[in-house]
N, CA, C and O atoms as a MOPAC input file, in Angstrom:
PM7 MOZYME 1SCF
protein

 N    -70.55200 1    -2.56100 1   -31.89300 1
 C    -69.61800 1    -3.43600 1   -31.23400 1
 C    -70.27700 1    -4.80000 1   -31.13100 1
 O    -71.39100 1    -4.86300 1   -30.61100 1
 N    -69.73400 1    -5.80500 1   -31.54600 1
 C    -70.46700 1    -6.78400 1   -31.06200 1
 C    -69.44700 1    -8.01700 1   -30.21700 1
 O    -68.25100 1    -8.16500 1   -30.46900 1
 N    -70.15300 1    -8.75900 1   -29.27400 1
 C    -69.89200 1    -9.55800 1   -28.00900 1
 C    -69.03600 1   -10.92700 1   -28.89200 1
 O    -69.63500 1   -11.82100 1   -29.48900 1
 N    -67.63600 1   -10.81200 1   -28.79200 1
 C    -66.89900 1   -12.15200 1   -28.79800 1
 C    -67.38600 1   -13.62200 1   -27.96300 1
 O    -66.84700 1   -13.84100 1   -26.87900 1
 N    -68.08700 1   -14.29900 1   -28.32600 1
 C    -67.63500 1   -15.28300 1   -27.47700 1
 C    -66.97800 1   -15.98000 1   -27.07800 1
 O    -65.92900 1   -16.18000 1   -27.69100 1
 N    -67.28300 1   -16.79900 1   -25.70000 1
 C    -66.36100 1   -17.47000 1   -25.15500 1
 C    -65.22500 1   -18.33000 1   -25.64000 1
 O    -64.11100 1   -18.46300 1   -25.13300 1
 N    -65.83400 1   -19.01000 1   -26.95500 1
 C    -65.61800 1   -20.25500 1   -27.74500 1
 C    -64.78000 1   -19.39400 1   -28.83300 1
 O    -64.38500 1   -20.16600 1   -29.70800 1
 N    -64.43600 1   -18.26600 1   -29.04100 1
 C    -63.78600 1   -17.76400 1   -30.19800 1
 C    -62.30200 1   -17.99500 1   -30.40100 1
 O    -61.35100 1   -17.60800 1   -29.72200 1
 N    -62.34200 1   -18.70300 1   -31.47900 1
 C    -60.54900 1   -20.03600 1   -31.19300 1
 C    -59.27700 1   -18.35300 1   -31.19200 1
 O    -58.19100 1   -18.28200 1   -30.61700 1
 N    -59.83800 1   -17.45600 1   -31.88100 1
 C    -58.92100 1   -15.87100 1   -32.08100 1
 C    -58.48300 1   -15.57400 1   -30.34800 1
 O    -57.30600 1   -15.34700 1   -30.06800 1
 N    -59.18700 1   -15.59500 1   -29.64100 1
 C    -59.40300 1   -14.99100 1   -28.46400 1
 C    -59.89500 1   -16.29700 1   -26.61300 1
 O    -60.20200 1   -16.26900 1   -25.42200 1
 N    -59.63400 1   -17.08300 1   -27.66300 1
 C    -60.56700 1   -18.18000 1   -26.03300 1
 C    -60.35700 1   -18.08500 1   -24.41800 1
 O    -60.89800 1   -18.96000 1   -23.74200 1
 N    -59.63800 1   -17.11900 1   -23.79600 1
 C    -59.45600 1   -16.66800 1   -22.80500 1
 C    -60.50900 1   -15.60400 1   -22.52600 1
 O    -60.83200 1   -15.42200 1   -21.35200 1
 N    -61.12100 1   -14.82500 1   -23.57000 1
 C    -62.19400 1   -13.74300 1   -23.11800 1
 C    -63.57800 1   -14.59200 1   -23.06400 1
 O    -64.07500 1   -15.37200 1   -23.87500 1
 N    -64.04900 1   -14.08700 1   -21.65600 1
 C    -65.74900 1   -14.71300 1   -21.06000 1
 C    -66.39000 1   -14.09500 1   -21.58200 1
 O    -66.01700 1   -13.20900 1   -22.35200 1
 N    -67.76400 1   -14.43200 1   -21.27000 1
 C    -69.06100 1   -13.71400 1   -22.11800 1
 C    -69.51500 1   -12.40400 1   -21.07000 1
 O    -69.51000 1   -12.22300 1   -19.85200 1
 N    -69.98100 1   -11.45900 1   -22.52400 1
 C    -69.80100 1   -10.06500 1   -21.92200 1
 C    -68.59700 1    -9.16000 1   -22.38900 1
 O    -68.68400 1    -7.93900 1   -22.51300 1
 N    -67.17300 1   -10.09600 1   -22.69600 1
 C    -66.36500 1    -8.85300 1   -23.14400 1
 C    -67.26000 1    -8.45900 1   -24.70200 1
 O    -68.04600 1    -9.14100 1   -25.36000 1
 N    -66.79600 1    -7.24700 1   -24.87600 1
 C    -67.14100 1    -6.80400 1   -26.65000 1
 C    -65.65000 1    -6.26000 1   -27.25100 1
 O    -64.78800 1    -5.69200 1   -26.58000 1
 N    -65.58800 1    -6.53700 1   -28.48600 1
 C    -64.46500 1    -5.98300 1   -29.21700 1
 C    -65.22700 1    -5.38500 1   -30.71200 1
 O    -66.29300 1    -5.64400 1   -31.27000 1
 N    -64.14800 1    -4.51700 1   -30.99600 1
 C    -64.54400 1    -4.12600 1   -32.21200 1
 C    -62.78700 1    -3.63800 1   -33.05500 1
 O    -62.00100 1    -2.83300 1   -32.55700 1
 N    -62.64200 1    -4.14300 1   -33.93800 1
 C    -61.80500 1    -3.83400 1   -34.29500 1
 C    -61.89600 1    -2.71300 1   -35.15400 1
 O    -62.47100 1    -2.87100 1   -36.23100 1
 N    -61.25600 1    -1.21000 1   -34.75300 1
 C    -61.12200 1    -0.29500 1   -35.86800 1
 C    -60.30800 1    -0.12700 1   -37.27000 1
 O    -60.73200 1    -0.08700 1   -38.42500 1
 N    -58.73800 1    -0.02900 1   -36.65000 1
 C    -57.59800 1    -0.01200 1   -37.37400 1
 C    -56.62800 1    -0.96600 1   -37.22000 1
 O    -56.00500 1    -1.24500 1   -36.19600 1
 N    -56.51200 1    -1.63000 1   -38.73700 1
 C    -54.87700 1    -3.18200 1   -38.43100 1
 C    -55.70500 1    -3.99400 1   -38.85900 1
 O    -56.87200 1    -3.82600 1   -39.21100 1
 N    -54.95800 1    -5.05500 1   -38.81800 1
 C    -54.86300 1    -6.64000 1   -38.98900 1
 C    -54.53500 1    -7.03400 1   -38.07000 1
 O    -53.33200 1    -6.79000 1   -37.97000 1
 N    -54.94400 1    -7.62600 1   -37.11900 1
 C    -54.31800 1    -9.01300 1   -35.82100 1
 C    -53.45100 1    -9.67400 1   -36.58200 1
 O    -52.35400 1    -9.94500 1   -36.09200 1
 N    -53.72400 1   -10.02500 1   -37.77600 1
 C    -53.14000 1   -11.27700 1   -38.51300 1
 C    -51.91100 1   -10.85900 1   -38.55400 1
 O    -51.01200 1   -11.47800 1   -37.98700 1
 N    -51.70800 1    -9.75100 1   -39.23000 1
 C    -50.38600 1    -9.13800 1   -39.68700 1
 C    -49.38300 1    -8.40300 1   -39.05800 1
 O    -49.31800 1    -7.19300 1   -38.84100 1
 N    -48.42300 1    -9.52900 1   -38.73400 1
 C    -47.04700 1    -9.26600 1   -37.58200 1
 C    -46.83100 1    -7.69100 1   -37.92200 1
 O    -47.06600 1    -7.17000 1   -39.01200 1
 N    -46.43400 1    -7.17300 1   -36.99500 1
 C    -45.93500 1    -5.18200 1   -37.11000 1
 C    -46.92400 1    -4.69100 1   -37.05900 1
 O    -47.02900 1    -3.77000 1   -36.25000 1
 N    -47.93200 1    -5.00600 1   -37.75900 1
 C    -49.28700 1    -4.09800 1   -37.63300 1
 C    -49.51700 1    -2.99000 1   -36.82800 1
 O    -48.33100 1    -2.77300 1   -36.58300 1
 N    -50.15300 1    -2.04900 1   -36.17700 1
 C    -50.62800 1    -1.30800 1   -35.67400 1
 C    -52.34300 1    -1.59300 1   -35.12800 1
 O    -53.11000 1    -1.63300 1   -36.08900 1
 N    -52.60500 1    -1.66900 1   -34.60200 1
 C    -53.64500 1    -2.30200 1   -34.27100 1
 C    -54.91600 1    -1.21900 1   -33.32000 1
 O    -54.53900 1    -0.87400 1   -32.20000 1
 N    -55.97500 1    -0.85600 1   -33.65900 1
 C    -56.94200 1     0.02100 1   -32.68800 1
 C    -58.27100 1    -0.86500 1   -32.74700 1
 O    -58.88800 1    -1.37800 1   -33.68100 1
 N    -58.48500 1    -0.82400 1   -31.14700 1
 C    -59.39900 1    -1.99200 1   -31.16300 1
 C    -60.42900 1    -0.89800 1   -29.97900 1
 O    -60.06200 1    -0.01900 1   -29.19900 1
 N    -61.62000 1    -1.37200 1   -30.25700 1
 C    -62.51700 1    -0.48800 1   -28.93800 1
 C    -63.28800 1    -1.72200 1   -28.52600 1
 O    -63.95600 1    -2.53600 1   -29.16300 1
 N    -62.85500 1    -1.53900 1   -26.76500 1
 C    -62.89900 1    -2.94400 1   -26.27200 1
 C    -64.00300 1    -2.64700 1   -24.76300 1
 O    -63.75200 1    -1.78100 1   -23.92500 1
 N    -64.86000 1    -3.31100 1   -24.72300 1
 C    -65.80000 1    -2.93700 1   -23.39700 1
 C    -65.69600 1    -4.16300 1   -22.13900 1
 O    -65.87700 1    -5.30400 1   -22.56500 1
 N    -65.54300 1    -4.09400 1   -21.29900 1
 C    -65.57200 1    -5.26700 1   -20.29400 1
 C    -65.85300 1    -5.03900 1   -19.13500 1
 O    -65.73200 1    -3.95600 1   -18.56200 1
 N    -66.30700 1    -6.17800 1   -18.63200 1
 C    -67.44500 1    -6.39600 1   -17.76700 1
 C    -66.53800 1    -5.79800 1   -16.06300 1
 O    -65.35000 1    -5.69400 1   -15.75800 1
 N    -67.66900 1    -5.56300 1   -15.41300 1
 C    -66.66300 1    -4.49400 1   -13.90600 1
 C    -65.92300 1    -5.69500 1   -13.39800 1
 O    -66.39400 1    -6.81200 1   -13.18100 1
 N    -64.64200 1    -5.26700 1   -13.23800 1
 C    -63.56300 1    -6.57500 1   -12.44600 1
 C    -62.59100 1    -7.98700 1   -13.22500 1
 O    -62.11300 1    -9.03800 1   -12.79700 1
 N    -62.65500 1    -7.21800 1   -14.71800 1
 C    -62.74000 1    -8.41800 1   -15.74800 1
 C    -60.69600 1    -7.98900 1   -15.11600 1
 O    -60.14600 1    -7.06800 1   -14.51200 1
 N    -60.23100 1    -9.41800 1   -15.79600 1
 C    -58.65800 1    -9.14400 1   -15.58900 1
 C    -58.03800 1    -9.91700 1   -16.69100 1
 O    -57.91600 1   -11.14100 1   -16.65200 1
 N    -57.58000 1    -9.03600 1   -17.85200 1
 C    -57.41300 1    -9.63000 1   -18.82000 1
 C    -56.01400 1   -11.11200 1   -18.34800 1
 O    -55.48500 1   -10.98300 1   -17.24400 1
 N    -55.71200 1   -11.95900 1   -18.95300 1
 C    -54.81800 1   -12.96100 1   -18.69500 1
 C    -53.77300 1   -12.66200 1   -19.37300 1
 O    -54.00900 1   -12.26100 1   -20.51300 1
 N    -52.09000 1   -12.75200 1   -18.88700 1
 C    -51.03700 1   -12.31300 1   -19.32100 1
 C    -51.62800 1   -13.44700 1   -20.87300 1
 O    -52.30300 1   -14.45500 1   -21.08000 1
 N    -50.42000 1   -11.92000 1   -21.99700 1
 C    -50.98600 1   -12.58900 1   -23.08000 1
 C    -49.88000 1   -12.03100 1   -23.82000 1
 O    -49.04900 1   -11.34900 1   -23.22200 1
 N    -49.72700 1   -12.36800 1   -25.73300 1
 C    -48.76900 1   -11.88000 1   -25.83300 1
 C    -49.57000 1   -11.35500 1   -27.32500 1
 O    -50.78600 1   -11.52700 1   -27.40300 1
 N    -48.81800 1   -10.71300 1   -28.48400 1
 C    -48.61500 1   -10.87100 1   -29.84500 1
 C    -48.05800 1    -9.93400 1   -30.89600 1
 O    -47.37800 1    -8.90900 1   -30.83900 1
 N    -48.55700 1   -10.61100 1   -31.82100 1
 C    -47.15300 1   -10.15100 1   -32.76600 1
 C    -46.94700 1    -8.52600 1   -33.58000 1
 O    -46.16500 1    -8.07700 1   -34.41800 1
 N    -48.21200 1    -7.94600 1   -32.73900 1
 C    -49.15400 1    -6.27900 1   -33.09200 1
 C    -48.32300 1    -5.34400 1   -32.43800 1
 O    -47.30000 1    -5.74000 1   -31.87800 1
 N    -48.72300 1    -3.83000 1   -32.44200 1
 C    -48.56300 1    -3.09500 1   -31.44400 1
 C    -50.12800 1    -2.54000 1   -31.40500 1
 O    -50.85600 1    -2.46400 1   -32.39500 1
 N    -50.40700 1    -2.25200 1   -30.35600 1
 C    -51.78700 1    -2.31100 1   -29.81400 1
 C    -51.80000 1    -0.20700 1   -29.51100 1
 O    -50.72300 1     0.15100 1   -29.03400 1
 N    -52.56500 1     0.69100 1   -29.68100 1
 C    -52.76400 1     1.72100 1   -29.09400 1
 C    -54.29600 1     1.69800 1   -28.05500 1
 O    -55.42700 1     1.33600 1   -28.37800 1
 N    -53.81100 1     2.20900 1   -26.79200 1
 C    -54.70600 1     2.26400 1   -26.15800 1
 C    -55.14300 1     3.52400 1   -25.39000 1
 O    -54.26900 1     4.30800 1   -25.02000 1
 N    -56.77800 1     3.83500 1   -25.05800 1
 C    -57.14600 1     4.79200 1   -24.77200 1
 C    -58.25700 1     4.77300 1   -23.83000 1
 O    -59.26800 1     4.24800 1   -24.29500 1
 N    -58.33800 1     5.15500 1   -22.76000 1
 C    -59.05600 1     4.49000 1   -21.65700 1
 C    -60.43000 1     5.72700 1   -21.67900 1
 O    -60.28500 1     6.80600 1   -21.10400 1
 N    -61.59900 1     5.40400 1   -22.35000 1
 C    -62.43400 1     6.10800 1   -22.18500 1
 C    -63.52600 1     6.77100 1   -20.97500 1
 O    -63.93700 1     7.91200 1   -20.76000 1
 N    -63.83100 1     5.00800 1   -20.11600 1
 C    -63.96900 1     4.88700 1   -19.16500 1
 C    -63.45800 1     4.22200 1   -17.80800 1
 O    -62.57100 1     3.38000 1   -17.94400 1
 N    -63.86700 1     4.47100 1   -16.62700 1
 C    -63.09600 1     3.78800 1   -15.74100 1
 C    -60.99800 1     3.60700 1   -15.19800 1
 O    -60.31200 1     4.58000 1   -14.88400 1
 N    -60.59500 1     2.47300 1   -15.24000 1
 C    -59.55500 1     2.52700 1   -14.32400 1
 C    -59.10000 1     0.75200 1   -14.91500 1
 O    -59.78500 1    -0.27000 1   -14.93800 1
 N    -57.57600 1     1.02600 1   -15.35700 1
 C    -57.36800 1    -0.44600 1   -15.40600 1
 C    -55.77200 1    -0.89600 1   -14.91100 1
 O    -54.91800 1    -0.12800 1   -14.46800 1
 N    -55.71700 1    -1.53200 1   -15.00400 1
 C    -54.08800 1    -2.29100 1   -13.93000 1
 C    -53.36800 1    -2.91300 1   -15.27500 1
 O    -54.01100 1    -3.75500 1   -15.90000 1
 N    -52.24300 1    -2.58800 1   -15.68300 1
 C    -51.73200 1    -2.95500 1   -16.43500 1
 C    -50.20200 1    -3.75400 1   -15.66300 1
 O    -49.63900 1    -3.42500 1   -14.61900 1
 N    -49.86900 1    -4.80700 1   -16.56800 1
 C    -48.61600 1    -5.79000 1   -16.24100 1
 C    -48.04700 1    -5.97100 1   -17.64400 1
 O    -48.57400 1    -5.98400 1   -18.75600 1
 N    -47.04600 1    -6.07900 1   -17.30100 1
 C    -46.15000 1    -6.91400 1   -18.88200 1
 C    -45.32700 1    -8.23000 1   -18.41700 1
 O    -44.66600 1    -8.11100 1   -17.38500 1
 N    -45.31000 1    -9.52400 1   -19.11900 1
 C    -44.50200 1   -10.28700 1   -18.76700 1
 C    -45.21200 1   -11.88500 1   -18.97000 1
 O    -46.01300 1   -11.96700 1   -19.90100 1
 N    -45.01200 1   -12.89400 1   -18.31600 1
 C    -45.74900 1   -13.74200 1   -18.30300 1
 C    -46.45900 1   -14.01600 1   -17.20400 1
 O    -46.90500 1   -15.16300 1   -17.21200 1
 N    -46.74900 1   -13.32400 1   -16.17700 1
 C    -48.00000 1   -13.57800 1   -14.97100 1
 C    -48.40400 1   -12.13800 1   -14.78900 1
 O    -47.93500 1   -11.17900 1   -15.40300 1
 N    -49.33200 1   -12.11800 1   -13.86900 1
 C    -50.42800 1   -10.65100 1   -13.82900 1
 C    -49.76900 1   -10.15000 1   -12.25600 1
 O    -50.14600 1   -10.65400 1   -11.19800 1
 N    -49.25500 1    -9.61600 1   -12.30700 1
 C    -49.22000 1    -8.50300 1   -11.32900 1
 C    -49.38700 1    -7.12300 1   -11.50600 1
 O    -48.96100 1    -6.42400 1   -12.42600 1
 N    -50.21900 1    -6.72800 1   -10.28300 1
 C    -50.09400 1    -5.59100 1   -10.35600 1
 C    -49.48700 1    -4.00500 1    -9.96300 1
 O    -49.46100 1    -3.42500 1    -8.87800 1
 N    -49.04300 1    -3.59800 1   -11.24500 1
 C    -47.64200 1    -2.73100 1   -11.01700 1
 C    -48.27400 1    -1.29400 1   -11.28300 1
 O    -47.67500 1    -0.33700 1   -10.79100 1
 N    -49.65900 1    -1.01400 1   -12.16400 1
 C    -49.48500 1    -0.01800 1   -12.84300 1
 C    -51.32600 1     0.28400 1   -12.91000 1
 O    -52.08000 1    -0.60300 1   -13.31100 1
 N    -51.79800 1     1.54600 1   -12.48900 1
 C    -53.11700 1     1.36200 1   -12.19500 1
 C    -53.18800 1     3.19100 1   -13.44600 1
 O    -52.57600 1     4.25600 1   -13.36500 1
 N    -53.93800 1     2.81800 1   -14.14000 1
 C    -54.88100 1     4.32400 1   -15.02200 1
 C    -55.84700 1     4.51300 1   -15.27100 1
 O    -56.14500 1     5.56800 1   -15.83100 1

């Protein structure tokens, strides 16, 4: 896995410390299917966001708060 930085024009909302790794997909490519294995730091809160993928997700460790829309509330804890 290695650490995105801050400055990454793909991603510039993630701080230092998140890691991504992309398994399966293209980001690039609208419809895609997308599997990404993603590590972040205790208390991180991703920023409402959007795109043009469908994303599968699988919570290996821990507990996260999920929202849909354009601001972060929290509706939905796994």
């Amino acid at each position: 896995m290695r650490e995105r930085p801050s400055s990454d024009a793909e991603n510039p909302a993630f701080p230092k410390g998140v890691q991504i790794a992309t398994l399966v997909g293209d980001q690039t490519k609208a419809g895609d299917t997308i599997i990404l294995r993603m590590n972040f730091p205790a208390n991180f809160q991703m920023p409402p966001h959007t795109h043009p993928y469908s994303e599968v997700v699988t919570i290996i460790s821990g507990a996260i708060e999920t929202s849909q829309g354009e601001k972060f509330e929290k509706k939905a804890k796994y």
